[in-house]
C-alpha positions as CSV (number, residue, x, y, z in Angstrom):
1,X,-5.2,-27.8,6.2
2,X,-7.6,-26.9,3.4
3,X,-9.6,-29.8,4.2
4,X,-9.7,-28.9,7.9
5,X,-10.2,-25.3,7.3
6,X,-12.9,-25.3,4.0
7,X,-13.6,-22.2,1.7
8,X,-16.6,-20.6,2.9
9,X,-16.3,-22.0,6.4
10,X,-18.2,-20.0,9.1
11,X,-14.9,-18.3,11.1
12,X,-16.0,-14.3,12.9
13,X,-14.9,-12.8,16.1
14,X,-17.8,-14.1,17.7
15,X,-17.9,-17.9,17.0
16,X,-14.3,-18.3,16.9
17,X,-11.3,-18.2,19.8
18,X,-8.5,-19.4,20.2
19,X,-5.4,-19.2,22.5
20,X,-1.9,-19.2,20.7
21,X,0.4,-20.5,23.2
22,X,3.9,-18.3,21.2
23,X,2.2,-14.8,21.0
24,X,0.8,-15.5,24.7
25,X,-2.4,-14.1,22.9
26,X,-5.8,-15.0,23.7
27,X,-7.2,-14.9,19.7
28,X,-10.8,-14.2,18.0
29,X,-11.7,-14.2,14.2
30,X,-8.4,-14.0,11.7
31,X,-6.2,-14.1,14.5
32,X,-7.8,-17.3,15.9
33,X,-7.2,-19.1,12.2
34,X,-3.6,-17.8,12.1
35,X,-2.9,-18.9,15.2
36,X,-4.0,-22.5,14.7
37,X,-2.5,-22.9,11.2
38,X,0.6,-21.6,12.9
39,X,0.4,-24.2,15.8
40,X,-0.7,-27.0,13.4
41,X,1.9,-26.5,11.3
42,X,5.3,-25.1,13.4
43,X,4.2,-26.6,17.1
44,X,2.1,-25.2,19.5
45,X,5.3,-23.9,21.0
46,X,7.9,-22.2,18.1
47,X,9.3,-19.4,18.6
48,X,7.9,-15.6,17.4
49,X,9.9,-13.3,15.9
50,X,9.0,-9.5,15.0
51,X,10.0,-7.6,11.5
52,X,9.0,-4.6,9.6
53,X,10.5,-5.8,6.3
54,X,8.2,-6.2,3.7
55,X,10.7,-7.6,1.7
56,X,11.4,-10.2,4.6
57,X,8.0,-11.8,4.2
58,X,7.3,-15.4,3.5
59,X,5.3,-18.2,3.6
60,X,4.4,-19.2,6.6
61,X,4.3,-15.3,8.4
62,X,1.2,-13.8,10.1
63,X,0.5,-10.5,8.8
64,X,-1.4,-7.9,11.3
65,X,-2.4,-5.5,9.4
66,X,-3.3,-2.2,11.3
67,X,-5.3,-3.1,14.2
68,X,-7.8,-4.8,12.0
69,X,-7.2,-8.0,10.4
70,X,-4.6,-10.8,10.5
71,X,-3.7,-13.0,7.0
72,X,-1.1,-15.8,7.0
73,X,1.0,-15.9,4.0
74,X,0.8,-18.9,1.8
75,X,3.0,-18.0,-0.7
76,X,5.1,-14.9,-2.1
77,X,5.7,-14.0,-5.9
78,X,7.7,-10.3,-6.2
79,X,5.6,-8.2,-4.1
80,X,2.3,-10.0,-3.9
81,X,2.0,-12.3,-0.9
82,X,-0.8,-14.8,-1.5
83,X,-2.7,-15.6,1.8
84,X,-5.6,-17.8,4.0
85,X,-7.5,-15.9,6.1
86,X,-10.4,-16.1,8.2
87,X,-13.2,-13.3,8.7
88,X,-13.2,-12.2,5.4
89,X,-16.8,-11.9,4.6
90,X,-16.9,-13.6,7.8
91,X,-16.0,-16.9,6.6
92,X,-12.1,-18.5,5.9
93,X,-10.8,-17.8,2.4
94,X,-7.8,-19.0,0.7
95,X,-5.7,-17.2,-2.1
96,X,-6.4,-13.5,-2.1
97,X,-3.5,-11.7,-3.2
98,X,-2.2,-8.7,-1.2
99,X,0.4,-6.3,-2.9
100,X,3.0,-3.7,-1.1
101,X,1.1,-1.1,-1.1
102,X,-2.4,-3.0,0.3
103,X,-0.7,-4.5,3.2
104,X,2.7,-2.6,4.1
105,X,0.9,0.7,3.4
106,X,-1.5,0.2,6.5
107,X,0.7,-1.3,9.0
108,X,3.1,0.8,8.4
109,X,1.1,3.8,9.0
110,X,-0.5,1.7,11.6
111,X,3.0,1.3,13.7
112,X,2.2,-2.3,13.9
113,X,5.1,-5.1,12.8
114,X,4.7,-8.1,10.8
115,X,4.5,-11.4,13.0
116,X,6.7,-14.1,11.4
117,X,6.9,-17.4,12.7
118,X,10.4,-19.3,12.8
119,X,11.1,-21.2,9.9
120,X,12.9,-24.0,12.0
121,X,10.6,-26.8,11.3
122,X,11.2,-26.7,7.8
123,X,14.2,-24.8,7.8
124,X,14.5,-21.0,6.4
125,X,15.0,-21.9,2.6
126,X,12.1,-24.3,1.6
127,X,9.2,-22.1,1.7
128,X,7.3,-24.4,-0.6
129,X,7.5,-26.9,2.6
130,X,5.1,-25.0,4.5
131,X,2.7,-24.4,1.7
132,X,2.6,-28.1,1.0
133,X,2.0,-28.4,5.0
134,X,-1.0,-26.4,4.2
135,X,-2.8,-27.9,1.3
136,X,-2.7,-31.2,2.4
């Protein structure tokens, strides 16, 4: 996916859509680049889930955070979940680390929940699968 989806890579709200056949959700900007990944890597058709765990997260989840930007989780050590996102600084960018407090704080406030995809594909225990999905 890194090849596919380069560091630095135009990706906004203007010159990116997409529509994410699980979420029902017609996508622009991060959203758009989690929702591909998400297709890409699980199937176009996996089933959603919805927690408000922090401690749930893994690789692999979509992270709304707020109302204002969406990360997918590469990878998570302790309480700092590594992401890719896109429309940061209006291009896609890969391993910015997020702690607790920078991305539960503002959903939480927010009201908003923490999209997870299934893990069936690669099955709930081998988080390292979907990472390794990604960086190929």
């Amino acid at each position: 996916m890194k090849k596919t989806y380069k560091e630095g890579l135009s990706w906004t709200n203007e010159n990116r859509q997409y529509f994410w056949e699980a979420t029902n959700c017609q996508c622009y900007g991060c959203i758009a680049l989690c929702g591909e990944i998400s297709d890409k890597v699980f199937g176009k058709y996996a089933p959603v889930t919805k927690h408000s765990n922090f401690s749930r997260i893994k690789a692999g989840d979509h992270i709304r955070i707020g109302n204002e930007h969406s990360v997918m989780v590469l990878q998570k050590n302790g309480n700092t979940p590594t992401v890719v996102e896109g429309n940061y600084n209006a291009t896609v960018h890969w391993g910015r680390k997020n702690n607790k407090k920078g991305v539960a704080g503002k959903w939480l406030l927010c009201g908003n929940k923490i999209l997870t995809e299934c893990f069936s594909v690669f099955g709930r225990d081998t988080p390292n699968c979907f990472l390794n999905a990604l960086l190929r």
